[in-house]
LUMDO-648016 format. One record per atom (N, C-alpha, C): residue in three letters; x, y, z. Coordinates in pm, whole numbers, padded with zeros to 5 digits, always signed. Layout:
<atoms>
ALAXYZ...
</atoms>
This chain:
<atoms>
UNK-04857-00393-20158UNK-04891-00271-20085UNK-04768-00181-20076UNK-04768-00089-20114UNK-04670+00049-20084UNK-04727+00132-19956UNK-04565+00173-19892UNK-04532+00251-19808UNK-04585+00381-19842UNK-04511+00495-19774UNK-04533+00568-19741UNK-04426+00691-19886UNK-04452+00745-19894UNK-04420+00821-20035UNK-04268+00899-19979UNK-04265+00889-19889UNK-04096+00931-19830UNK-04046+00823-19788UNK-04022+00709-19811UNK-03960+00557-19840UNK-03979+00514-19942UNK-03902+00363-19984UNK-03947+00270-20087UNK-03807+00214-20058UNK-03866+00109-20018UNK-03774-00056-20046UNK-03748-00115-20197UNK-03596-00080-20177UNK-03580-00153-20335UNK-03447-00230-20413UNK-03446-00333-20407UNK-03373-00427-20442UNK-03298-00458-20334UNK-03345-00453-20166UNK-03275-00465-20063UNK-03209-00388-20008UNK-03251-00275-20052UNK-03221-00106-19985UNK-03283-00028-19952UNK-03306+00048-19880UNK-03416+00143-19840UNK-03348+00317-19935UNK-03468+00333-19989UNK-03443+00496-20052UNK-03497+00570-19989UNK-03457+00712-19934UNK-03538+00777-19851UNK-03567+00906-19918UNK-03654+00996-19946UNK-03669+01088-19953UNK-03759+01180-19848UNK-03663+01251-19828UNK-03669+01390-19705UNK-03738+01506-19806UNK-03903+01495-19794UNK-03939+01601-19868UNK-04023+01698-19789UNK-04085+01790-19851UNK-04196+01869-19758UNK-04279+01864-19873UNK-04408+01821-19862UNK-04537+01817-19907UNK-04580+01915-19950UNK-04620+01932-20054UNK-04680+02049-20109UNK-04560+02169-20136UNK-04444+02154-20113UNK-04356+02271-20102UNK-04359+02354-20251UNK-04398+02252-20366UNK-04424+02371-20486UNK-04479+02490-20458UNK-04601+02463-20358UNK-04695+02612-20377UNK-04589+02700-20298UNK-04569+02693-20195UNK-04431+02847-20129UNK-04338+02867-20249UNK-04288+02744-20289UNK-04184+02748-20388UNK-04228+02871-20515UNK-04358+02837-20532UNK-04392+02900-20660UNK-04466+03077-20605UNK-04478+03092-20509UNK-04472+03199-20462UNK-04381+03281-20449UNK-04261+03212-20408UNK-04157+03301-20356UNK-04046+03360-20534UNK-04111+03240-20599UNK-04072+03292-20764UNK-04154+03394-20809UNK-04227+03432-20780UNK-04380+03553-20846UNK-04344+03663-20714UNK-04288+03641-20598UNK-04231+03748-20507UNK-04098+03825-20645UNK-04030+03726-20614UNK-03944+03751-20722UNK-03928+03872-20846UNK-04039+03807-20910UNK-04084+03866-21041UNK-04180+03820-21093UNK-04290+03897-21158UNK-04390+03848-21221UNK-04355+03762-21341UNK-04422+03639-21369UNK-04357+03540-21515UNK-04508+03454-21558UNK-04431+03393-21660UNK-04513+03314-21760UNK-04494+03168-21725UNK-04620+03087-21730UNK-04585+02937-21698UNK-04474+02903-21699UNK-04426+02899-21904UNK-04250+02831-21901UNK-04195+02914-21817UNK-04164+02997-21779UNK-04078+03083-21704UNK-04064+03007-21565UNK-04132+02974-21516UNK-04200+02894-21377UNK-04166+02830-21396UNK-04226+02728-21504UNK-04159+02585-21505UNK-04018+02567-21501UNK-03952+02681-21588UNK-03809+02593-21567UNK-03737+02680-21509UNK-03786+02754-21368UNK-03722+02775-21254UNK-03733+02689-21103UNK-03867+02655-21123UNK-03915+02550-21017UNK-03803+02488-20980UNK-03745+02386-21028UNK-03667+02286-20995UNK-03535+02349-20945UNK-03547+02503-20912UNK-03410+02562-20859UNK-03472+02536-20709UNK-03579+02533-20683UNK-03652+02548-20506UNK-03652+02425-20479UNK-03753+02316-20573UNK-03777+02189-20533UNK-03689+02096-20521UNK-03584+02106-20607UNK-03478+01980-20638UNK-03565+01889-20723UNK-03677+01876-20736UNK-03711+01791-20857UNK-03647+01799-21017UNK-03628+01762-21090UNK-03563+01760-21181UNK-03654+01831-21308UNK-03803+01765-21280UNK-03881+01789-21387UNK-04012+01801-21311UNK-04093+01913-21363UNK-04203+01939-21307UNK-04309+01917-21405UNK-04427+01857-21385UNK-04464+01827-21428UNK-04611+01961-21518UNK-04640+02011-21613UNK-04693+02124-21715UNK-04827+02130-21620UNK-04876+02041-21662UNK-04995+02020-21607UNK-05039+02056-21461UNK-04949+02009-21388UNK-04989+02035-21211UNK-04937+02196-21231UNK-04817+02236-21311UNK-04815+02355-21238UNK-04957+02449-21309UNK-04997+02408-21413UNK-05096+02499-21461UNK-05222+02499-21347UNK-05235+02342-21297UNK-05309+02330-21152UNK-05327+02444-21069UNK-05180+02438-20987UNK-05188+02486-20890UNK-05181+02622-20917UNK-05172+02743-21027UNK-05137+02854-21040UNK-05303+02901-21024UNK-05395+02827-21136UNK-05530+02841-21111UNK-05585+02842-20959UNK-05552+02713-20861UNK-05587+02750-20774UNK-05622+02831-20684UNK-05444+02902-20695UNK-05381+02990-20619UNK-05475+03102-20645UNK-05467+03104-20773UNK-05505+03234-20841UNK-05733+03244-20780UNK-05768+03150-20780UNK-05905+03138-20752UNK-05905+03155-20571UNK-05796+03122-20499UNK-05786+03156-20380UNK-05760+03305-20363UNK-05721+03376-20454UNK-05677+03493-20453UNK-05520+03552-20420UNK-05474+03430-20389UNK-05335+03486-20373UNK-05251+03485-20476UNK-05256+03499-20595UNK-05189+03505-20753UNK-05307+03585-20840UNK-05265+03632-20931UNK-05332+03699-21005UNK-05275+03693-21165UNK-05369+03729-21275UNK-05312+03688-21410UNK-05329+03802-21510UNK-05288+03818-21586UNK-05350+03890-21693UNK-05245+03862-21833UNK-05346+03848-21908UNK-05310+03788-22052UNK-05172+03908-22123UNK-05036+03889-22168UNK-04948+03960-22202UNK-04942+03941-22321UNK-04966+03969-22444UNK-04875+04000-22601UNK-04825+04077-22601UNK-04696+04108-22491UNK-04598+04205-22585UNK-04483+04108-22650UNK-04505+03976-22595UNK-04390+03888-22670UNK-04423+03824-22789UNK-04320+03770-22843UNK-04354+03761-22975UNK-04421+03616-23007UNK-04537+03587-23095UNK-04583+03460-23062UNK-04716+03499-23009UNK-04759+03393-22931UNK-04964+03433-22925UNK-04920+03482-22785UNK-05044+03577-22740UNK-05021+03619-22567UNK-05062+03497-22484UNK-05011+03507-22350UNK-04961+03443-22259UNK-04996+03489-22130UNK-05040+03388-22024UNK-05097+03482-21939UNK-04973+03486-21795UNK-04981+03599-21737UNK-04822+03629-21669UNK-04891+03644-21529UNK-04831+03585-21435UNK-04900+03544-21345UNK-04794+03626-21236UNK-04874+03703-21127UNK-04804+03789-21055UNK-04872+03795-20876UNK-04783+03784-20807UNK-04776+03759-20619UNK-04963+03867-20597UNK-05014+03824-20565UNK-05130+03894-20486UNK-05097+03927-20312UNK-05118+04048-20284UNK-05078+04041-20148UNK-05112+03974-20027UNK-05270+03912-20075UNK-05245+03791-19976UNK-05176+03675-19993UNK-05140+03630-20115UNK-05013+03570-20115UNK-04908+03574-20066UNK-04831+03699-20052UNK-04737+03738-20004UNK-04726+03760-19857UNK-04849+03748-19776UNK-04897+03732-19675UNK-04896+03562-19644UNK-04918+03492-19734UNK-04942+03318-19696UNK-04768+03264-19697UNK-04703+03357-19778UNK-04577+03315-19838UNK-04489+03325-19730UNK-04524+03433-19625UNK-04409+03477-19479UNK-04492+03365-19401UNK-04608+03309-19386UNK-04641+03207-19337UNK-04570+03073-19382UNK-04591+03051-19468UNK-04472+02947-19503UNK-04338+02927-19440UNK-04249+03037-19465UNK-04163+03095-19418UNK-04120+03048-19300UNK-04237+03106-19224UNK-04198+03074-19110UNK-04221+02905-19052UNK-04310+02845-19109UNK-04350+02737-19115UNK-04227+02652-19118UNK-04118+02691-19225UNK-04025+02577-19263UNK-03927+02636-19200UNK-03918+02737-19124UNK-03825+02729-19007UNK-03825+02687-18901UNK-03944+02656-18863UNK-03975+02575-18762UNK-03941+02453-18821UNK-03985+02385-18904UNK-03971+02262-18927UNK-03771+02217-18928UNK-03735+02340-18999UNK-03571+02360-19035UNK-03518+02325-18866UNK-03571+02374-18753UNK-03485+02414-18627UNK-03519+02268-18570UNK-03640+02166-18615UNK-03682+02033-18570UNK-03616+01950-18634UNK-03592+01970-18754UNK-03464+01901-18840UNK-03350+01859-18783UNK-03311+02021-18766UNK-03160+02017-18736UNK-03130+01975-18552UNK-03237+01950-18518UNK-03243+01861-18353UNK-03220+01730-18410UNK-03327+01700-18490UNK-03312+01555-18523UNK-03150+01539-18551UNK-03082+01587-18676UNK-02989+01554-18670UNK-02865+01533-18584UNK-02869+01661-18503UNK-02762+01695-18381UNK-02751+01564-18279UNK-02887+01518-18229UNK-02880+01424-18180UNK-02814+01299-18245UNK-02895+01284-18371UNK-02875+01134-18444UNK-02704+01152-18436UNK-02657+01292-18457UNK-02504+01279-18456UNK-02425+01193-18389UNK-02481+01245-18230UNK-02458+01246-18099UNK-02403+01102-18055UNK-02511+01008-18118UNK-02506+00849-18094UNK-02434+00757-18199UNK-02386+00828-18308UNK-02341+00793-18377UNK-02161+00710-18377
</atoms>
């Protein structure tokens, strides 16, 4: 039986990872705030927000559809580059509306953090 996906016991050590769930989707918002781009473009900026190393093609093609069927992303097919067209995926304003929700979301979480720590300091 496995734990919990922010632990894992292993070889008599505990590994911890301190993540936030789902943080691709803000992540991948606040890149299309940015500038409008193309999957690869996404893909190999992601891992500047997430710290993941490698993102996986597939989920992000996932979640852009989603987004995009929720209405907060939007697409339209580009050939001005060279090669077959590509569809360039750009912030919808209710996106950009969910995205200051976020925002604020992980500052709250940021100011519960940094209690946790201050204390854990404290006793240290």
């Amino acid at each position: 039986m496995r734990g919990p996906r922010s632990r894992r016991h292993h070889h008599g050590r505990w590994r911890v990872f301190a993540r936030v769930e789902r943080f691709s989707e803000p992540a991948l918002l606040l890149l299309l705030r940015e500038r409008p781009a193309h999957g690869y473009d996404l893909l190999e900026r992601l891992p500047e927000l997430t710290g993941e190393q490698r993102v996986e093609m597939g989920n992000l093609y996932r979640l852009l559809r989603a987004l995009e069927e929720e209405g907060l992303v939007s697409s339209e097919w580009d050939d001005s580059s060279p090669g077959p067209a590509k569809r360039r995926y750009s912030l919808a304003p209710t996106g950009a509306r969910l995205l200051d929700q976020w925002a604020e979301a992980l500052r709250r979480s940021q100011e519960r953090t940094a209690t946790f720590l201050e204390r854990y300091e404290e006793r240290r």
